[in-house]
MARROBA-934427 format. One line per field, with one value per residue: x, y, z of N, C-alpha, C in turn. Coordinates in Angstrom, 3 decimals. Example, Ala and Ser with C-alpha at 12.3 -4.5 7.8 and 13.67 -1.06 7.14 Angstrom:
n_xx <- 13.190  12.850
n_yy <- -5.690  -2.250
n_zz <- 7.800  7.080
ca_xx <- 12.300  13.670
ca_yy <- -4.500  -1.060
ca_zz <- 7.800  7.140
c_xx <- 13.200  12.900
c_yy <- -3.300  0.030
c_zz <- 7.800  7.870
***
This chain:
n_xx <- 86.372  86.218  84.611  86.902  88.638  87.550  87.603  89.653  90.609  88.706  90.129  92.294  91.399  90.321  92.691  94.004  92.336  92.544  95.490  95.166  93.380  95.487  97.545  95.938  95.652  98.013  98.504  96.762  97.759  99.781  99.186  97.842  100.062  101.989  100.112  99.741  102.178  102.897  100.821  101.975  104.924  103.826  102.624  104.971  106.399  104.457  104.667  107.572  107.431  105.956  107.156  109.138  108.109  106.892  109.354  110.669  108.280  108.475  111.236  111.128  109.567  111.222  113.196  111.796  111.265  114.062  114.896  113.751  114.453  116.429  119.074  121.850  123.740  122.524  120.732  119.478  121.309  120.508  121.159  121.507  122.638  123.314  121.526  121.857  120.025  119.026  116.406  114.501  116.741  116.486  118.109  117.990  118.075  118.226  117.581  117.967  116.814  116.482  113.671  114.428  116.474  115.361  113.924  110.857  107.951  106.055  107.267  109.254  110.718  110.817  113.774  115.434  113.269  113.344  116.035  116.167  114.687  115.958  118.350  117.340  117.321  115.892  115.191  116.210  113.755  111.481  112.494  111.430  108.744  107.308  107.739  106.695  104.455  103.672  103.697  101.869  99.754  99.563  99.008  97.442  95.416  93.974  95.352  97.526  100.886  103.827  104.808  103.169  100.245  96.732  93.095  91.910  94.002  93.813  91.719  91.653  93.243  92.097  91.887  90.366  90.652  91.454  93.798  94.226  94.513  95.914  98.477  100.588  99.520  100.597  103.948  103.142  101.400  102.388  102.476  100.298  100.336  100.105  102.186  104.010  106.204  105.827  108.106  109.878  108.541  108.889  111.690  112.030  110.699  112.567  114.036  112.138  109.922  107.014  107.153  109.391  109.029  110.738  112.201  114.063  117.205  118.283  122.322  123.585  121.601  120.522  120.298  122.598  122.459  120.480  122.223  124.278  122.421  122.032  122.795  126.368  127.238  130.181  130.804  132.917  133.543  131.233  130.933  133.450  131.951  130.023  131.759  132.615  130.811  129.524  131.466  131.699  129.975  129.599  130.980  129.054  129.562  128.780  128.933  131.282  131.423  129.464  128.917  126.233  124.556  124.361  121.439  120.261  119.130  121.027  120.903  121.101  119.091  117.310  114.832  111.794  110.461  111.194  112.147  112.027  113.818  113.347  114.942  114.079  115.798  115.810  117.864  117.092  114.731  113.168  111.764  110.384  109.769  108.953  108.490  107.407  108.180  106.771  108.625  107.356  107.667  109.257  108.634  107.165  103.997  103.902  105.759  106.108  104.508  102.879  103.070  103.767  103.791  104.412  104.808  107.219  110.636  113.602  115.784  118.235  119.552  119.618  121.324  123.816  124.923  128.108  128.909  127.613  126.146  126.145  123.289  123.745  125.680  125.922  126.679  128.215  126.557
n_yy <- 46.906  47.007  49.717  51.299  50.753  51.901  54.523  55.350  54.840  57.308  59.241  59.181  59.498  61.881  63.374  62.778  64.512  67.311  67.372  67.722  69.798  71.837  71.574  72.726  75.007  75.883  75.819  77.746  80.041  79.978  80.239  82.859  84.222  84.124  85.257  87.900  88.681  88.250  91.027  92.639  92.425  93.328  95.853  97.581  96.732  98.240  101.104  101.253  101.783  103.307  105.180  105.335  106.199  109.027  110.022  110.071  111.631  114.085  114.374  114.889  117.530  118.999  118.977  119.765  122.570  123.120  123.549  125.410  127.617  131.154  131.749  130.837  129.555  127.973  126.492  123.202  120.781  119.444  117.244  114.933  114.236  113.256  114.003  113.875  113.812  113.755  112.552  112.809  110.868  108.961  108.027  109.987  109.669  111.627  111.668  114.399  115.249  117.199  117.072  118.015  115.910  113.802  111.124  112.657  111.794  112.669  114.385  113.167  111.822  109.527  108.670  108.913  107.732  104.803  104.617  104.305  102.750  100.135  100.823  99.634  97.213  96.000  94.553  95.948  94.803  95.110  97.217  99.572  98.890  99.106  101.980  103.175  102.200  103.824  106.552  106.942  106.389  108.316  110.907  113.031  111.891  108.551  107.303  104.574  104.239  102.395  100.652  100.557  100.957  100.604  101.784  99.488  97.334  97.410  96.725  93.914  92.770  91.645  94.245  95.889  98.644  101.683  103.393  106.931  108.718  111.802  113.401  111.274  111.218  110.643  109.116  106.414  105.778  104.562  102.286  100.760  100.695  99.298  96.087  96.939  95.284  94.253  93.737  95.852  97.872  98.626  98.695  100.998  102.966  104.938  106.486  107.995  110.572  112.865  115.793  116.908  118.801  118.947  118.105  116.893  115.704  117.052  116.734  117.544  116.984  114.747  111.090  108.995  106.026  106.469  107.856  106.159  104.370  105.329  104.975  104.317  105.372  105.623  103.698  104.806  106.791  108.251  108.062  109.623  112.046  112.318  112.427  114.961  116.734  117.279  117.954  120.772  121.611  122.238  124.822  126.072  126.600  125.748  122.138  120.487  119.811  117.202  114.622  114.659  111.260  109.991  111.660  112.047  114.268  116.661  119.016  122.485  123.068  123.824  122.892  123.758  121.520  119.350  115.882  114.100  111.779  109.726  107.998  106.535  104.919  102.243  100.027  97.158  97.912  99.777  103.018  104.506  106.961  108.264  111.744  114.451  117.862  120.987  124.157  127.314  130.031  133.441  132.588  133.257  132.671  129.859  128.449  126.188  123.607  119.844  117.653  114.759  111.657  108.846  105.766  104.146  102.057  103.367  102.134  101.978  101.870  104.720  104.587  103.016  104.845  106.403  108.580  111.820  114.209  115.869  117.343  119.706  120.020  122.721  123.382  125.212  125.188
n_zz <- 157.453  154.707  154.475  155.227  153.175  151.158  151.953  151.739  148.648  148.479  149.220  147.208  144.868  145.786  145.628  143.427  142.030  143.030  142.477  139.394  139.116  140.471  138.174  136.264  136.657  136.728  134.464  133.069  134.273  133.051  130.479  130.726  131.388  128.869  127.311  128.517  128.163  125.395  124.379  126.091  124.291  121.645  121.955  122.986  120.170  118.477  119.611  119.476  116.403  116.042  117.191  115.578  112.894  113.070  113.517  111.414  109.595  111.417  110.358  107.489  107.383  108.569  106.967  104.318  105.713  105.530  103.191  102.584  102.750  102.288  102.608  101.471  102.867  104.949  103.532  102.121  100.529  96.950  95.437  95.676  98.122  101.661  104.147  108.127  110.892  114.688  116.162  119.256  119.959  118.414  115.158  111.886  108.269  105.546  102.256  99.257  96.353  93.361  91.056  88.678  87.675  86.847  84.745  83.084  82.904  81.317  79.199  78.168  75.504  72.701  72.456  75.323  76.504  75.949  76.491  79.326  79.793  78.853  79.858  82.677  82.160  80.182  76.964  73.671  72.161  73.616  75.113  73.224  72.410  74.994  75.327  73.010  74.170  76.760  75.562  74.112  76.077  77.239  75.256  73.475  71.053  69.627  68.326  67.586  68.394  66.589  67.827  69.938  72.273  72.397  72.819  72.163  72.544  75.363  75.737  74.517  75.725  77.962  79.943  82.174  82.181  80.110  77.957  79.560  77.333  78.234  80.357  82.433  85.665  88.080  89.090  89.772  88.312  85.805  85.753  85.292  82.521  79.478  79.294  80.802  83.772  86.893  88.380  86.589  86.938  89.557  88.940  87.602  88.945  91.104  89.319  87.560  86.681  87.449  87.466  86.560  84.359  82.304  78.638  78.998  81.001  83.313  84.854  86.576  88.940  88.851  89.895  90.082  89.703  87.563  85.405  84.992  83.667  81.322  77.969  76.736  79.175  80.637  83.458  85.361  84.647  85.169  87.939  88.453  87.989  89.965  92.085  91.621  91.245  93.830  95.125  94.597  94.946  97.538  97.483  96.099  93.564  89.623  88.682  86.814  83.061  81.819  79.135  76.885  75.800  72.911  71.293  73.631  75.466  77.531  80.241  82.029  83.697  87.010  89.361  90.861  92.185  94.811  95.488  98.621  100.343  103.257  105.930  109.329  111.957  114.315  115.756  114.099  112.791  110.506  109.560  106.886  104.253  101.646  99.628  97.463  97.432  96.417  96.295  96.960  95.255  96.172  99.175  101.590  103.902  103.686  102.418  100.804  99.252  99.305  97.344  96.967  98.580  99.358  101.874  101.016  100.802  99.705  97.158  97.805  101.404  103.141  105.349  103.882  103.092  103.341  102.908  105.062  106.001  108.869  110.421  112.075  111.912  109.614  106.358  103.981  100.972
ca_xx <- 87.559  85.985  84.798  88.508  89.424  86.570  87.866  91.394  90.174  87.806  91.112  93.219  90.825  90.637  94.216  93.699  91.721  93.706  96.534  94.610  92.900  96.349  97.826  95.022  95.259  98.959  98.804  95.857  98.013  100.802  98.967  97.613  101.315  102.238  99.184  100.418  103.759  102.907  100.445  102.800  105.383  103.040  102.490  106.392  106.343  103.921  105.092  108.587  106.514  104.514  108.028  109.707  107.226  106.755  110.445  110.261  107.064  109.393  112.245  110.112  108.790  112.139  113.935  111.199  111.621  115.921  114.912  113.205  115.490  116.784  120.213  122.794  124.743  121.454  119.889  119.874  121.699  119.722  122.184  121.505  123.049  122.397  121.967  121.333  119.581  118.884  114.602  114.112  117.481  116.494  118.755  116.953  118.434  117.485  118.310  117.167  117.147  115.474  113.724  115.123  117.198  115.204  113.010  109.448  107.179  104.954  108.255  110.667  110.920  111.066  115.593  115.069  112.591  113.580  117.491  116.095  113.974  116.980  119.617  116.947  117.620  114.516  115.668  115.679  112.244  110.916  112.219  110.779  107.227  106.941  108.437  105.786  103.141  104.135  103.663  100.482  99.148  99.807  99.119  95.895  94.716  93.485  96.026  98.383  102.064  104.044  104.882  102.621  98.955  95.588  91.816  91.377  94.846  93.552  90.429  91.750  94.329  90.913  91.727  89.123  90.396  92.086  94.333  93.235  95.392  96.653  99.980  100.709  98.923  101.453  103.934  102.472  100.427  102.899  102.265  99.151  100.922  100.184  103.023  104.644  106.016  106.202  109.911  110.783  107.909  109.907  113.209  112.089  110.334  113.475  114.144  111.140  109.104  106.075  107.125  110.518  108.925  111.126  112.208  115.645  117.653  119.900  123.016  123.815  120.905  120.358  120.028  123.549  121.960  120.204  123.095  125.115  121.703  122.234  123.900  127.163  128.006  131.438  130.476  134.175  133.146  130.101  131.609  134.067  131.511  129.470  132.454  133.203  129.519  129.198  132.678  131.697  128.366  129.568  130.966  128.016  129.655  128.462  129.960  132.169  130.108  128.997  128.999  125.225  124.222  123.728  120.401  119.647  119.510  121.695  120.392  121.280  118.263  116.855  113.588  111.501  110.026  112.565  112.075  112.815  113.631  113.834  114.473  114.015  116.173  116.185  117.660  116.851  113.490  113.237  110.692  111.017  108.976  109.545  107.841  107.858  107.439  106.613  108.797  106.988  108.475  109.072  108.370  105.681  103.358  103.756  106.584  105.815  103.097  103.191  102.734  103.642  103.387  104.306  105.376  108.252  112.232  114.455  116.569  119.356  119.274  120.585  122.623  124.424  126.163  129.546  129.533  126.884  126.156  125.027  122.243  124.388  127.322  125.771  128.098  127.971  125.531
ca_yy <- 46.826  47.623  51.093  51.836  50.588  52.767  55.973  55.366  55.374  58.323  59.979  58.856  60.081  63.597  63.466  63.252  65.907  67.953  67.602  67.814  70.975  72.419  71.668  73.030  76.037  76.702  75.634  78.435  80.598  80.239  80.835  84.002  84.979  84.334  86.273  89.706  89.060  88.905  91.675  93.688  92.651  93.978  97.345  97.831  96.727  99.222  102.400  101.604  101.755  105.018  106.421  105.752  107.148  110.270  110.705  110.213  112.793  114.853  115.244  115.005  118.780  119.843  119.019  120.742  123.946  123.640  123.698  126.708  129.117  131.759  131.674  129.301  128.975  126.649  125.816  121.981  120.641  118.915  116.865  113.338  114.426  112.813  114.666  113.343  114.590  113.006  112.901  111.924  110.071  108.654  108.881  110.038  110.408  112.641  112.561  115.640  115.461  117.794  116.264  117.802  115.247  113.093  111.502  113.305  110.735  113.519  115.204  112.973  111.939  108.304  108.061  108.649  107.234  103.635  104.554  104.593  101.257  99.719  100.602  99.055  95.877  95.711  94.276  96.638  95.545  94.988  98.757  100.150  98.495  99.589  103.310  103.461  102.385  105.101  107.675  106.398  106.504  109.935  111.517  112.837  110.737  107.609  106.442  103.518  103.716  101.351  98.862  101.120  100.157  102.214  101.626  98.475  96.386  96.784  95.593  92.543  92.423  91.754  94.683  97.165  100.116  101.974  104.983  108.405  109.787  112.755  113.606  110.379  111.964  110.224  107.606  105.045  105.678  103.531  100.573  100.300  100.577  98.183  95.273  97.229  94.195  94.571  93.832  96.533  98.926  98.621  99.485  102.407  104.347  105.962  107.293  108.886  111.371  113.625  116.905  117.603  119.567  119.174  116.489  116.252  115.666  117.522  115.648  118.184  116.922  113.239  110.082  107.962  105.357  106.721  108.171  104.820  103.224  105.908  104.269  104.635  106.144  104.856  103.939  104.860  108.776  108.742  107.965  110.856  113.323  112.484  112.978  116.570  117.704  117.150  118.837  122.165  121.969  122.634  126.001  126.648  126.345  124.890  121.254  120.030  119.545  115.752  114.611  113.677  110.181  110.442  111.663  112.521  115.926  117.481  120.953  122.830  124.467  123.653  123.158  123.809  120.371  118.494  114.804  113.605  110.245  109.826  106.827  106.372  103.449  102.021  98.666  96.610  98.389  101.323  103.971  105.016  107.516  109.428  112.661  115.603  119.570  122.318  125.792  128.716  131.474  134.047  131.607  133.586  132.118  128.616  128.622  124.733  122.519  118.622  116.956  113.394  111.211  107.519  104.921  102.976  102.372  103.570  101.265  101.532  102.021  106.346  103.996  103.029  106.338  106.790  110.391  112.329  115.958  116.002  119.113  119.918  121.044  123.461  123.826  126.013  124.615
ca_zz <- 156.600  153.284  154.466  155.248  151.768  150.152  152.395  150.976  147.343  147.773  150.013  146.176  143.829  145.573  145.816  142.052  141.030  143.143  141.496  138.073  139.394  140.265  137.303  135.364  137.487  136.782  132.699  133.046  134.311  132.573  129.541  131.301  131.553  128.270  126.588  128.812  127.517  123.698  124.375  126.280  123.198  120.708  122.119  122.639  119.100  117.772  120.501  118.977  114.901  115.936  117.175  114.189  111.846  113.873  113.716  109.686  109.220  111.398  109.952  106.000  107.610  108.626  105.561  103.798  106.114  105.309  101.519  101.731  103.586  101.668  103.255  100.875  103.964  105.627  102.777  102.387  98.504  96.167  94.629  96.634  99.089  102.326  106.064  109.288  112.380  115.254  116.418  120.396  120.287  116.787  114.289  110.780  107.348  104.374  100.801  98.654  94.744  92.649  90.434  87.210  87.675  86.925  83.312  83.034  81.934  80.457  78.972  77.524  73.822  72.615  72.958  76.739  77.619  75.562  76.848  80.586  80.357  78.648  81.250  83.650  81.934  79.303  75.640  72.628  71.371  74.558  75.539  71.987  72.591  75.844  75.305  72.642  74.742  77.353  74.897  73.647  77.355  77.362  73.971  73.343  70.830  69.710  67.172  67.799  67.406  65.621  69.078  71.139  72.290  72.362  73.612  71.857  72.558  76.310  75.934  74.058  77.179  79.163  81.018  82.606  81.691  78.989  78.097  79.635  76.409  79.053  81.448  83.984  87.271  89.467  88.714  89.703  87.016  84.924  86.353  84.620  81.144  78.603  78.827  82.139  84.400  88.575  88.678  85.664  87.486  90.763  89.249  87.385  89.684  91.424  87.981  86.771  88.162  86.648  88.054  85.974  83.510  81.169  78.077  79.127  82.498  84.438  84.973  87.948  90.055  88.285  90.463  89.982  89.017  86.143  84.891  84.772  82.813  79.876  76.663  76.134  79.869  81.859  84.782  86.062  84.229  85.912  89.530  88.716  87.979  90.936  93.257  91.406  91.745  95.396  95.582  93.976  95.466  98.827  96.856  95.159  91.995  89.153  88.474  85.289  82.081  81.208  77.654  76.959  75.588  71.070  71.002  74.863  76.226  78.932  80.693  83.564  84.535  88.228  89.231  92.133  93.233  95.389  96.327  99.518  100.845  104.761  107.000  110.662  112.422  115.624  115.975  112.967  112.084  110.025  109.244  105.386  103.776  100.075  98.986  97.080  97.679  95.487  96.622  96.110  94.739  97.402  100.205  102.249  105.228  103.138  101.456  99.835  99.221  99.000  95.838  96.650  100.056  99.861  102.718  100.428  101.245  98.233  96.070  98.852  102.270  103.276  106.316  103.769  102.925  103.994  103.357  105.408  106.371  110.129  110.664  113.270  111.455  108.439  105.519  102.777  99.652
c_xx <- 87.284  85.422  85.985  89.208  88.732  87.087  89.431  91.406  89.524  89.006  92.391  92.616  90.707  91.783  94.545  93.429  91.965  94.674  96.123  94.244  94.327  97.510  97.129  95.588  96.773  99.191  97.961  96.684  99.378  100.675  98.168  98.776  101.765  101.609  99.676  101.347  103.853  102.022  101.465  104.573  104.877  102.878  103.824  106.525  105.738  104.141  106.423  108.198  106.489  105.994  108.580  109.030  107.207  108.137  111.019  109.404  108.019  110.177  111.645  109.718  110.075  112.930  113.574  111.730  113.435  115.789  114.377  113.507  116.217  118.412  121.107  123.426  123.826  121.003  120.444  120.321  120.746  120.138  122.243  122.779  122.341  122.945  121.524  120.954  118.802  117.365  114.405  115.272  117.467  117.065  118.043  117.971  117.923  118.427  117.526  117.782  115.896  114.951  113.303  115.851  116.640  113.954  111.672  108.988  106.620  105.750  109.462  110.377  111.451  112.914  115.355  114.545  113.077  115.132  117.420  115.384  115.195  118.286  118.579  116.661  116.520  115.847  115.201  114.300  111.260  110.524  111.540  109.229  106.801  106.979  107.009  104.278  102.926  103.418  102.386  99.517  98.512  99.519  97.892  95.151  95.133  94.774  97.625  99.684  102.622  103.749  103.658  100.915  98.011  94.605  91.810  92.622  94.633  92.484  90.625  92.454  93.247  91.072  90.583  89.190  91.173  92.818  93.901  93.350  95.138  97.712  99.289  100.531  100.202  102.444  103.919  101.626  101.358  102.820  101.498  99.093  100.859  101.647  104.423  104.665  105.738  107.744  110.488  110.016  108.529  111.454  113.397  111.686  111.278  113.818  113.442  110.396  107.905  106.191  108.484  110.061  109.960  111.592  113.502  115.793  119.080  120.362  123.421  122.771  120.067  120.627  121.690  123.120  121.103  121.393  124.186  124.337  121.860  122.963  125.340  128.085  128.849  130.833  131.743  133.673  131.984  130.100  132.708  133.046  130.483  130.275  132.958  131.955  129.488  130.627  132.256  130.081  128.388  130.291  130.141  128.168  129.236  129.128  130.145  130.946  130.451  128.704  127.318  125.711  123.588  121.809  119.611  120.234  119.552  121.142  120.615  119.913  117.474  115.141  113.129  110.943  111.083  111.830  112.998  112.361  114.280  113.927  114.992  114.807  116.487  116.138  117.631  115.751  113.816  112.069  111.308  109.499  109.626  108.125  108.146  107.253  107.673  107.129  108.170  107.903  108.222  108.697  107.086  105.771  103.558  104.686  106.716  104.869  103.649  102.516  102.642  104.125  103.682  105.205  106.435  109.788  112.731  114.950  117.992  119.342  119.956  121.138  123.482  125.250  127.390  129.457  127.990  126.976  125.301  123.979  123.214  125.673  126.999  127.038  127.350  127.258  124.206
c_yy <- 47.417  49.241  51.799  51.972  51.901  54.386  56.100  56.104  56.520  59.619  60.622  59.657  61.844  64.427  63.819  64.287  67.055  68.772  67.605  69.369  72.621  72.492  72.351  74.610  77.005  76.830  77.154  79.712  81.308  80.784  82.326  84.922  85.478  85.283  87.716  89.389  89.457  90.095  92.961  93.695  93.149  95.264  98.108  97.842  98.343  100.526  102.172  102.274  102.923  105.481  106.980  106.899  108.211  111.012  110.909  111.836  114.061  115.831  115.453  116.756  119.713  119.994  120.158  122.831  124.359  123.775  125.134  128.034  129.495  132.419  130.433  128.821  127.983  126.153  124.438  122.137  119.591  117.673  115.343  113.534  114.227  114.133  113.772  113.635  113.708  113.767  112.310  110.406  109.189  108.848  108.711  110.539  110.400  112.793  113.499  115.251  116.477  116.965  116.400  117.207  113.924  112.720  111.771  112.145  111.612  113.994  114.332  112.005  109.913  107.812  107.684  107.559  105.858  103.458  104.056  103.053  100.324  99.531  99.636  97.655  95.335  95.212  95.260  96.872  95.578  96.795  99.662  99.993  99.197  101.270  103.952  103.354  103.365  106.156  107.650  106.766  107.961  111.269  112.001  112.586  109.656  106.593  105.980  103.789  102.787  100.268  99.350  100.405  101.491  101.148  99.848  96.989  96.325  96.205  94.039  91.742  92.026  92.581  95.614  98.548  100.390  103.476  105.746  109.208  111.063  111.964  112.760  111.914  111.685  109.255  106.527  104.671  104.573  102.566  99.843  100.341  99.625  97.216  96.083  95.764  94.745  95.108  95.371  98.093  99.307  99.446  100.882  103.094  105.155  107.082  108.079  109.736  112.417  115.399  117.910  118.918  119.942  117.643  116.278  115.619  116.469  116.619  115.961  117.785  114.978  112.124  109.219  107.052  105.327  107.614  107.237  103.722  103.476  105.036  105.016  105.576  105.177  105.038  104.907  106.414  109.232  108.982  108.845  111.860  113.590  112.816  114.192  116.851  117.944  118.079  120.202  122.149  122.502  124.134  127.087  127.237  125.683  123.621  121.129  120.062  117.439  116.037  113.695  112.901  110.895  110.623  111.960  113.755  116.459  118.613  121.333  123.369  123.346  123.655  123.114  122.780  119.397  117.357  114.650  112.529  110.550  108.573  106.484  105.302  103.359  100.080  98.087  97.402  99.967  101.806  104.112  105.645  108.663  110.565  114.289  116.537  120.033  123.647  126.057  129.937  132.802  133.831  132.179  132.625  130.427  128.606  127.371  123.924  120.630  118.031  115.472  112.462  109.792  107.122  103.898  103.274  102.634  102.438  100.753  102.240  103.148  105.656  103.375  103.599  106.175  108.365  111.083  113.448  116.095  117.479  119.889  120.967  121.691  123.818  124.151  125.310  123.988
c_zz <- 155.224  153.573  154.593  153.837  151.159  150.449  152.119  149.651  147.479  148.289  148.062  145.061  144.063  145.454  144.352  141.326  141.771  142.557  140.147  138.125  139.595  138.823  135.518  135.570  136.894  134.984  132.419  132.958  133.656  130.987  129.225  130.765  130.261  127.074  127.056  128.225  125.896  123.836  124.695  124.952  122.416  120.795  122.589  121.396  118.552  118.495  119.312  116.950  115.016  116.202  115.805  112.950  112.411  113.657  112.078  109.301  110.089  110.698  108.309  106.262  107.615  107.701  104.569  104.384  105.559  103.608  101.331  102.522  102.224  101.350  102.355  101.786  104.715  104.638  101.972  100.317  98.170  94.915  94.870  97.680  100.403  103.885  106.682  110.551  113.308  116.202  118.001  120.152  118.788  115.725  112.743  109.571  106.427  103.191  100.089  97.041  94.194  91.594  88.314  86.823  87.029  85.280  83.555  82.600  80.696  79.311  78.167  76.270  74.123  72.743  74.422  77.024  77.164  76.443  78.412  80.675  79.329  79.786  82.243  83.549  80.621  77.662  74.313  72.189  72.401  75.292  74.563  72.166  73.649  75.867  74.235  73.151  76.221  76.630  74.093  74.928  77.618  76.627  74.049  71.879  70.542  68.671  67.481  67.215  67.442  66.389  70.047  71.419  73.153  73.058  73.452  72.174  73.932  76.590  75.328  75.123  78.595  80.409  81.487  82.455  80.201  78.885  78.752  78.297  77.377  79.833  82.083  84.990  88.009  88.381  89.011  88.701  85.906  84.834  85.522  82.777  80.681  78.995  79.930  83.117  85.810  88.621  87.496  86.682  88.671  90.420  88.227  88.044  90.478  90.435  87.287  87.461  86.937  87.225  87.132  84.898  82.669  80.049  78.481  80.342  82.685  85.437  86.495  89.209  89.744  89.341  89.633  89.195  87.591  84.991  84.211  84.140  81.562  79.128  76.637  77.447  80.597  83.011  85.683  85.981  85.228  87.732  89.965  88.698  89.192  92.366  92.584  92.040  93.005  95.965  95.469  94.776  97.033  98.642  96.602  93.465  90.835  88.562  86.893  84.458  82.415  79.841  77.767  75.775  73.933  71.580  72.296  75.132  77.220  79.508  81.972  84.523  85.999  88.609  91.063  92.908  93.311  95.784  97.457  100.118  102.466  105.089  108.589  111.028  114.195  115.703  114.298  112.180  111.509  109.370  107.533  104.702  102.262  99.978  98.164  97.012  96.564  96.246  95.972  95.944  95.490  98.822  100.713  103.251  105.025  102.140  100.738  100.073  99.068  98.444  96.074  98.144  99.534  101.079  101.675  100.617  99.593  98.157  97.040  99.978  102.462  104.591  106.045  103.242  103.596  104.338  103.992  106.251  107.570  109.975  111.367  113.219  109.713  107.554  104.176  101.879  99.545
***
């Protein structure tokens, strides 16, 4: 009788680990399952990544090539004007500004440059201090103006470096400006650029938004003259005048390095890449070089344009 009992229990206990063993077996596998699945999510993930970008660096080449046709009837405008062409089903759009449009760091005179970190929300002495320490950065030498700051106000700032006194390299180079915040560094960089070569801006190829930071401009004026330009530009006329800002200077003249902003979308995700070419003069085997390469999205997304110029359908400007 008790061996019967004992071959019950040892019948119960394997019955046990059994069912322990199968349940091991399927938790095992289920966490098998779920590892291919985030794996095989992950590399969907990053295939869809690599397309995007690919379809960015793309069209960044082809843009370039539509800038430097010699033909006004293909050749892309420069005006923020957006196109759109579609990469392996991808749809990609491209704004183009030249960027005489835009303030020189190296190039523009204490009104500007204080008028430009003002519109971007800075306070009089806040934009004065800083505008002088800009121009201090940049100068070649050693001597402090009034708000501005030299070798020795960053070493008191315990920082590690100090002026170069020469031309911002890049601008990012601003960043590293005495009494420069993040948030103000963020919302100037659409606006500035080290390539304009000149102290003014042309209003004809100017960024909207820096046009509507100037002192003293209507926004309402400024939202007319950006729907003339773009009118006459598909002409190839030159647009209306603008009344510059007391003490800032207007100019028409054009220059040869164009920024361009691209961004890839598929779905929610988007590719976004900015840079800017150098035309050469007479195009040749290389008709432009590239000056400036970052991965960052602009200030507002080119999907939310209304007005856009497919590739597809070339129009005059």
């Amino acid at each position: 009788m008790a061996s019967v009992v004992i071959k019950k229990r040892q019948r119960g206990v394997a019955l046990v680990l059994v069912l322990w063993s199968i349940a091991l077996l399927s938790l095992m596998a289920a966490s098998f399952g779920l590892g291919v699945r985030r794996e095989a999510m992950l590399t969907s993930n990053l295939a869809q990544a690599a397309r995007l970008e690919a379809a960015a660096e793309a069209a960044i080449h082809y843009a370039a090539f539509m800038l430097s046709q010699s033909d006004p009837q293909f050749k892309w405008r420069t005006e923020g004007a957006v196109y759109e062409i579609q990469w392996e089903q991808i749809p990609v759009r491209i704004q183009l500004l030249d960027e005489t449009g835009k303030v020189d760091l190296n190039r523009a005179g204490e009104p500007l440059l204080q008028a430009v970190l003002q519109g971007i929300g800075l306070e009089n002495e806040q934009a004065a201090a800083l505008s002088d320490a800009i121009i201090d950065w940049r100068d070649r030498d050693n001597l402090r103006r009034v708000k501005g700051a030299e070798e020795d106000d960053y070493r008191a700032a315990g920082l590690s470096y100090v002026p170069p006194n020469k031309p911002f390299q890049s601008i990012e180079e601003v960043a590293l400006v005495l009494g420069m915040k993040p948030e103000w560094f963020k919302k100037l960089l659409p606006l500035v650029t080290v390539h304009g070569k000149r102290p003014g801006i042309n209003p004809a190829k100017a960024p909207e938004a820096l046009l509507k930071s100037l002192p003293g401009m209507d926004p309402a004026m400024v939202e007319t003259y950006i729907q003339a330009r773009s009118a006459v530009a598909l002409t190839g006329e030159a647009p209306p005048p603008l009344p510059a800002p007391e003490g800032i200077r207007f100019h028409r003249s054009s220059g040869r390095a164009i920024g361009i902003t691209v961004q890839a979308r598929s779905g929610k995700s988007i590719a976004s890449y900015q840079t800017v070419i150098q035309l050469k003069r007479g195009g040749g085997k290389r008709p432009f070089t590239y000056l400036e390469w970052r991965q960052a999205p602009p200030p507002k997304s080119l999907f939310e344009y209304e007005e856009v110029i497919l590739a597809t359908e070339q129009k005059k400007g």
